[in-house]
N, C-alpha and C positions, 0 to 999 in steps of 0.2 A: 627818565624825566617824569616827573611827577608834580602838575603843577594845575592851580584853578583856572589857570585862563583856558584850558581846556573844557571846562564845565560844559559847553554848550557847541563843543567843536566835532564835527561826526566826520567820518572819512567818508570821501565819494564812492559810490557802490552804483552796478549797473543793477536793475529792476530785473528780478524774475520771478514768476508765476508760480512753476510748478518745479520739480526735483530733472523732469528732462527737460525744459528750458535749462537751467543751470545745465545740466550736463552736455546739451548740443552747445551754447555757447561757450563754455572751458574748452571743449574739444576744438572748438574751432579757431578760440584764441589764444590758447596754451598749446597748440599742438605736437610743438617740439620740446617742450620741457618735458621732465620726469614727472609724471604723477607718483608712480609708487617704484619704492626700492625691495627689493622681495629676493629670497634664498632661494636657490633651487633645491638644497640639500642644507641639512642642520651644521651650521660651522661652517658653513662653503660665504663665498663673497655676496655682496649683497648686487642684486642685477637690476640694470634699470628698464625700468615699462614707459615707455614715451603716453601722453596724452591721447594721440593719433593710436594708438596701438590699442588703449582704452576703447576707444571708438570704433574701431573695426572688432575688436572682442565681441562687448557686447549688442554688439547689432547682429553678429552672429547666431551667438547664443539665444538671444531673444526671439530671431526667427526659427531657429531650432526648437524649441521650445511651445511655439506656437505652434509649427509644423506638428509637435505634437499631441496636439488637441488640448493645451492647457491653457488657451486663449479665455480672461474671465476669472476661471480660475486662484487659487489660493495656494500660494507655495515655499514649505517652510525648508531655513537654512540652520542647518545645526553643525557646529564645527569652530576650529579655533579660528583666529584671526591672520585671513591671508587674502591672494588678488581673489584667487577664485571665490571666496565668499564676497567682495564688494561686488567682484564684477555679476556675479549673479544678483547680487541685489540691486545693481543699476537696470539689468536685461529684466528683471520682472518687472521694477514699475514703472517702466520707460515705454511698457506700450505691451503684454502679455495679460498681468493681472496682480492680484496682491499677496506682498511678503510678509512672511509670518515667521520673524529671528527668534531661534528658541533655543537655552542656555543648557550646552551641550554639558553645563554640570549636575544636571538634572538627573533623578535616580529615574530609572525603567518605566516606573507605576506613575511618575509626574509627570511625565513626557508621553506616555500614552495617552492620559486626560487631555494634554494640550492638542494634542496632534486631533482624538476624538471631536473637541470640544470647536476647533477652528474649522472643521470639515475642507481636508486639504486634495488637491489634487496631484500634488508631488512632492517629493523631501528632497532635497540637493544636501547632500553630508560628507563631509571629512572620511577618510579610511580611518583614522583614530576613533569617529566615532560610528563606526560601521556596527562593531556588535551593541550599543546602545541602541540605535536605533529600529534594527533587527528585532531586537526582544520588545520594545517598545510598541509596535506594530503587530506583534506577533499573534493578538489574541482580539484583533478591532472586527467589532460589528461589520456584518456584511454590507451593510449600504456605508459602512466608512474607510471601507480597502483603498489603499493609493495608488493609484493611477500607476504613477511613475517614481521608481528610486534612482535618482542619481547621483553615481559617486563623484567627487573632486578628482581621482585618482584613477589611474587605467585601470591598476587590478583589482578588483571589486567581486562582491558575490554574483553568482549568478544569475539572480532577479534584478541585479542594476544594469544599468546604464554607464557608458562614462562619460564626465561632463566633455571632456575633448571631443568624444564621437558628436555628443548635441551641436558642440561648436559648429564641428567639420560639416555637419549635414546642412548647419542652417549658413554656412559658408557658399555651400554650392550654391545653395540655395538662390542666395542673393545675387549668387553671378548668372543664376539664370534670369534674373528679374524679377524674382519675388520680391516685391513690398507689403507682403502684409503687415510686415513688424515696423517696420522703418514707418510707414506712414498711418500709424496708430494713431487714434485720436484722444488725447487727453483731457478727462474733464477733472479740471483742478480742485473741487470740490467734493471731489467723488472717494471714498476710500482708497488707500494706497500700501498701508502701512498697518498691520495688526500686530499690537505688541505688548506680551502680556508683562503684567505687573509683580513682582517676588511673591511667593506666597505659598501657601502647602498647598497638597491636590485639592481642588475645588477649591480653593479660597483666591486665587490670582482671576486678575480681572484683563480682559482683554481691550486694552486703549485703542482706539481705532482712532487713526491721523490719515490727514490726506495730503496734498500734493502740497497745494496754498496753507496749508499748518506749516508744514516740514520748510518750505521754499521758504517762508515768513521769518523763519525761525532764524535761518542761514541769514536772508537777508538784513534783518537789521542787526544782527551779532556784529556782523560785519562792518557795519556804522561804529561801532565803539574798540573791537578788535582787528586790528590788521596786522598778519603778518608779510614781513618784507619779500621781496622777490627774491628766490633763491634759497629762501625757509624752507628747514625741512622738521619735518614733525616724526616722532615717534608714535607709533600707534603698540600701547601697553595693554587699555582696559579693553575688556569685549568688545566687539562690534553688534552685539544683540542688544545693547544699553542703549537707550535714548542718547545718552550722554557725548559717547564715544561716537556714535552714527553722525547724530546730527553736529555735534561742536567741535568734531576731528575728523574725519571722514569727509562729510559734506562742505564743511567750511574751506576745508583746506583746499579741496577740488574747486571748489566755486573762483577762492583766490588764487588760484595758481600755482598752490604748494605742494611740495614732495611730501609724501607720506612713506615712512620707512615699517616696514611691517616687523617688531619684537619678536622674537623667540619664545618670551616667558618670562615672567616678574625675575628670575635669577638671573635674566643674562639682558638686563633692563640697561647696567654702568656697559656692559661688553659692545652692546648696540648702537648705542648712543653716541660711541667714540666710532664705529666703523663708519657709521650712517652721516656723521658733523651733525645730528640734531640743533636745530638752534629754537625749539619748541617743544613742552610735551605736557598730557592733559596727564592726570591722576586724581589717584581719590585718597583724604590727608592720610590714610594708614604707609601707602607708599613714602611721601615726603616726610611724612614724622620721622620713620624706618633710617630717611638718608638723613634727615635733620642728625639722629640719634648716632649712624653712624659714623657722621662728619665733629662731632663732639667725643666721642667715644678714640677715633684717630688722633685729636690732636691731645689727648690725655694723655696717648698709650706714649707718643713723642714728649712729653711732659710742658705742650704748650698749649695746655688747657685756658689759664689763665688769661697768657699773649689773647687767645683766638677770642674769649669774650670783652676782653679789653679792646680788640682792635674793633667789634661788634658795635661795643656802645658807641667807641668814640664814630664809626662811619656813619652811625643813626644820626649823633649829636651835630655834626658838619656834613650831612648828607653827601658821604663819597662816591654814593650810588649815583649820583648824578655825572660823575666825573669817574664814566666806565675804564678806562686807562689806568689811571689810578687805584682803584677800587679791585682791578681784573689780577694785578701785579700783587697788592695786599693778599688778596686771598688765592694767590696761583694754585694752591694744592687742591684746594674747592673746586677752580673751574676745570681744572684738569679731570676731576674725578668724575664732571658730567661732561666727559668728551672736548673742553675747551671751546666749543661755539654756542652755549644753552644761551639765550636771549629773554625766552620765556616760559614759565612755569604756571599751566592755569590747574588750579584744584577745583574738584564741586565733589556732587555725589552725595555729601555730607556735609557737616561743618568741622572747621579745623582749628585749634588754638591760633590766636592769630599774631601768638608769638614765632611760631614758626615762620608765618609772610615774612613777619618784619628781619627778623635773624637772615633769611635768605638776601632780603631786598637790600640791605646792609653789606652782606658779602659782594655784593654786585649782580645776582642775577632776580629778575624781578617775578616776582608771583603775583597771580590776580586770583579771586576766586569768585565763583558764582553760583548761581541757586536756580533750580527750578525743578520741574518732575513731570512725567512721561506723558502727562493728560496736557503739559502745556507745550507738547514738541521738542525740549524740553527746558527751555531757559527765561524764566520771569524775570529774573535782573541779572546783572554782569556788572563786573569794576571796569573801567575802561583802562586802557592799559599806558593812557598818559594822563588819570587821573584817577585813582585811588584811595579804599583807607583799608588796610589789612584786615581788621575785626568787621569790616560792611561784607554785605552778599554783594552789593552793586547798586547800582541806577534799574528803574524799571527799564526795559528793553526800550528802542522808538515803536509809538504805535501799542504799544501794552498799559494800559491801565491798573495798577496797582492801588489797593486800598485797604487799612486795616480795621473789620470791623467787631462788633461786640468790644469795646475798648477798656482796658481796665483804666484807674487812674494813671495808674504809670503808661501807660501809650500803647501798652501791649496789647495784643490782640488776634485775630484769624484773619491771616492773609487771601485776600481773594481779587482776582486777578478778571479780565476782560480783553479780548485781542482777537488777532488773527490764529496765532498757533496754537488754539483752546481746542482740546480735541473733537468729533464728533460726538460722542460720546463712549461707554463702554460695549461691547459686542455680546449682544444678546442679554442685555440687562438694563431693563429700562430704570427697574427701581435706583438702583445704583447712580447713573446718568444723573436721575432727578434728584437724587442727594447731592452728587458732585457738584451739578451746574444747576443752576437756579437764575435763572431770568439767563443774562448772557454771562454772571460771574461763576468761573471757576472757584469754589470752596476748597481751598489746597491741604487743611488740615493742619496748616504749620504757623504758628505764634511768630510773632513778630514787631517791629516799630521800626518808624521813621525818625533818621535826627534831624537838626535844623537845615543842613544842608542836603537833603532829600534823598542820603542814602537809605537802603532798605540793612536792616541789621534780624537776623533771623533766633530767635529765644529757644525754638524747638518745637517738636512735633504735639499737636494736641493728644494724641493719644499717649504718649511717654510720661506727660505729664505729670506728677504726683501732688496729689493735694491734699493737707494737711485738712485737721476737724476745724481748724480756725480759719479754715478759706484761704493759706497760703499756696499759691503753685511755686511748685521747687521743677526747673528743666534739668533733668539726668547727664544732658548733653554738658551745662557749665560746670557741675561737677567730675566730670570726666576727665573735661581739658585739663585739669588742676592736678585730676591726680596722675594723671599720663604724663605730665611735665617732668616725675621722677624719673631718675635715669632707671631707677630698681624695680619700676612697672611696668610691664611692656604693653597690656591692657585693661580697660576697667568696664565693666557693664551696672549701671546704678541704677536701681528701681526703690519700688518704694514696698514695706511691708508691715503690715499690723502688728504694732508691741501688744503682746499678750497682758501688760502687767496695766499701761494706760487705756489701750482700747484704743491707741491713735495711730494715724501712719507713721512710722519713718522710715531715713533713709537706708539702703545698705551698698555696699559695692561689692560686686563679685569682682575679683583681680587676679591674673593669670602678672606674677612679679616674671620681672626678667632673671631669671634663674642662674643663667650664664655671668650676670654681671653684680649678682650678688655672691657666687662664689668667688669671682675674680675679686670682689674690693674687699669682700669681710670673710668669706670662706664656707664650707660646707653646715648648712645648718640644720637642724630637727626640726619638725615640725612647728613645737611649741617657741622655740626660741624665732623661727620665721616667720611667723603670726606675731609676735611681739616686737618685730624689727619691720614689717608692713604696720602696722597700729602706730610705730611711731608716725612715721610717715603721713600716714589718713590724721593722726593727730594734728601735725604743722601745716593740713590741707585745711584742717574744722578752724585753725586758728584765725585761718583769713576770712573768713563766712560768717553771715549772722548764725545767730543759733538754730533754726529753724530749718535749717538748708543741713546743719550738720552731720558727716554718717554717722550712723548709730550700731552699725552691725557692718562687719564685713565677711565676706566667705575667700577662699584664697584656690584656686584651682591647679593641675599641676598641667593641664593641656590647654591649650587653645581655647578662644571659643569660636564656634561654629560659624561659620562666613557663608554669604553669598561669592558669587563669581567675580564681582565686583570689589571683592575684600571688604563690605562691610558686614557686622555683626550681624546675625540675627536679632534681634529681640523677642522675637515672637518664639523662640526655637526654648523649646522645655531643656532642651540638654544646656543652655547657657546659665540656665541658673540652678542645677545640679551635673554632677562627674557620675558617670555609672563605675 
């Protein structure tokens, strides 16, 4: 259902402070649900962890931890996504000291800086990534040795720790009476959460968030998103992402929802059906991928046509409202995300908002939102019984949103004002005082408002390209356009100096989908596949003013270079040459 009379309709939500309020009252009134569904072994069935079991975990652990002298203290988790990494992140900031999530796809020499640069007093890490962190530590200045290594896993090197043993001791602990953990005192304003931002070594900035940021964040999300009782979410993208913590993670727990912990982006469809997901967050590389391959199956069956026919016509008589209907139309669809998906939230990025709509049409509905890591991290959200697929959303309740430096057309710098604005950056003041200026967040990202007070996002100020006649061209709407080919699988578009006029233009570097231009037209050469992409970019230039048109393209024959997150580098020299 997707309708205005919702405009000003917010779900009832109870009030909390900090990230252990939320989590003492989930535990206390979700006790017997499942929080999380978790593997004990790879391929094995999925096992469920009750709320209550949550609760005795990490009050455990916490007191363990403490017992160890890292009361205060700063303590980073590196590793994929599993209970053991939430549950250590509830037992730090729940009453020990502050977590420092840091992206276990980080090479040696980047994760050394972080680990130097945040002055940690323990690592808790995955056995996967045991010898990373090993070499990463290997060569730290004396005054920045760690305390304490502890493994997730029993077997471990010999200078760790295992997280079980932490648990067990601070188990005892509590049955002798210790409360020093349990009856921690939290000051909601106080840092919680150090989280650094993508970036090469020395160039990532450390977000520092507290209790009343992160809680803020959850809370009014909550007012515009509700999942139903008995929701179970897929947890795909990192848990070191703002994104993934606070708007899957947190929310889910807050509301009462099962969280199924993924395997790995390849075994995302496998999951989804063991787990009944009937939610899951991503970022648009993911959903494009199934958009792509939900089009690419009904060709291969020769009812390419039927599936965009039956597309428009559920847009044009909105069948998505009449889920019964609509579920039975596209039965191959829902089957393929497990048969109970409800809801599909995107952010991260921005996404063609042909893909919302194409899905919202089959009958499962996508919302997507916007925000980034300095605001906890969600500025606006779509609400999920009122919507427009091409908007980021409504500013948050309680968020002030405003666009200033305005061109004519409305567009402008997004800058923001609230509760979940972070404290500032960690150990950078200069920074801080660029970012925030009076109480507004300065977010960097271009944007406008339409009549009905959605936020619609244009692109990042620095991507920007701007022509010698003061035109800005965003990278990002030529993108969408050219990634709509079936025969593209990505685009990266900047902007470059024609040596003959002295002006900018545009170009796109393009990684074609290889596999799917063999399968339609066959094995090509070089010269001949540069001239069958050219058409292509050609029938993209035809829809565009002149001005915006690519003028050069480069054609790659690998990937380009991702974050952990799956989006693009831009700033990564390898994206815009192949060695």
């Amino acid at each position: 259902m997707n309708s205005k009379k919702y405009r000003n309709s917010f779900y009832e939500v109870r009030q909390i402070s900090s990230i252990r309020d939320m989590f003492l009252g989930s535990t206390e009134m979700f006790a017997d649900r499942t929080a999380y569904l978790v593997k004990e072994r790879p391929g094995g069935k999925y096992v469920p962890v009750s709320y209550a079991k949550v609760r005795k975990d990490v009050d455990s652990l916490g007191t363990g931890l403490v017992n160890l002298g890292l009361k205060g203290k700063k303590i980073a988790i590196v590793g994929e996504n599993s209970y053991e990494w939430v549950m250590t992140y509830f037992a730090v900031v729940n009453g020990v000291g502050v977590v420092v999530p840091l992206d276990k796809e980080l090479p040696p020499g980047e994760m050394r800086n972080l680990i130097e640069r945040a002055h940690l007093g323990a690592i808790v890490y995955s056995k996967k990534c045991e010898k990373l962190v090993l070499e990463a530590i290997s060569d730290l200045p004396e005054g920045e040795r760690i305390e304490h290594l502890i493994c997730m896993k029993d077997e471990h090197h010999e200078d760790s720790k295992s997280l079980s043993d932490v648990i067990e001791a601070g188990r005892k602990s509590l049955e002798s009476g210790d409360r020093s953990y349990i009856d921690s005192e939290i000051d909601d304003e106080a840092l919680c959460t150090l989280m650094f931002t993508s970036g090469t070594t020395g160039m990532s900035k450390g977000v520092m968030l507290s209790h009343r940021n992160l809680a803020a964040n959850v809370y009014n999300m909550s007012k515009y998103v509700h999942i139903r009782e008995g929701g179970v979410g897929l947890s795909v993208l990192p848990m070191h992402h703002a994104y993934e913590m606070t708007c899957h993670i947190f929310t889910a727990f807050y509301q009462g929802v099962t969280v199924a912990v993924c395997e790995g982006l390849k075994y995302i469809m496998k999951n989804m059906n063991e787990a009944g997901a009937t939610v899951m967050l991503g970022v648009p590389l993911i959903f494009e991928n199934a958009h792509k391959k939900i089009m690419k199956n009904a060709e291969a069956k020769g009812k390419y046509d039927t599936m965009r026919q039956m597309i428009e016509l559920s847009k044009k008589y909105k069948l998505y409202n009449k889920p019964k209907v609509v579920k039975k139309i596209f039965k191959d669809v829902h089957a393929a995300f497990g048969g109970k998906m409800e809801l599909l939230i995107v952010g991260g990025a921005p996404i063609n908002p042909k893909i919302i709509e194409d899905f919202q049409a089959m009958g499962i509905p996508m919302i997507q939102g916007y925000g980034m890591s300095e605001n906890s991290p969600i500025i606006a959200v779509n609400r999920d019984r009122y919507s427009k697929p091409s908007a980021a959303g409504f500013p948050m309740p309680g968020t002030e949103v405003k666009i200033v430096d305005m061109a004519p057309d409305g567009v402008g710098e997004i800058v923001v004002r609230g509760p979940s604005v972070m404290i500032g950056y960690f150990e950078n003041e200069e920074a801080t005082k660029e970012a925030i200026r009076g109480d507004w967040l300065y977010t960097g990202d271009y944007g406008y408002f339409d009549n009905d007070g959605f936020l619609y996002i244009s692109g990042r100020k620095k991507n920007v390209i701007v022509t010698k006649n003061g035109k800005n061209i965003f990278p990002e709407e030529i993108e969408h356009q050219l990634n709509e080919s079936v025969y593209i699988s990505e685009s990266l578009v900047h902007g470059i100096i024609d040596e003959k006029s002295g002006d900018t233009v545009v170009k796109a570097e393009i990684y074609p989908d290889y596999a799917q231009i063999k399968e339609d037209v066959g094995e090509l050469e070089d010269i001949e596949l540069e001239r069958f992409i050219k058409k292509i970019v050609e029938e993209v230039n035809d829809s565009m003013p002149g001005y915006k048109r690519v003028m050069r393209i480069g054609i790659r024959r690998t990937e380009f270079i991702k974050n952990s997150s799956r989006k693009i580098r831009r700033n990564e020299e390898g994206n815009y040459k192949e060695s």
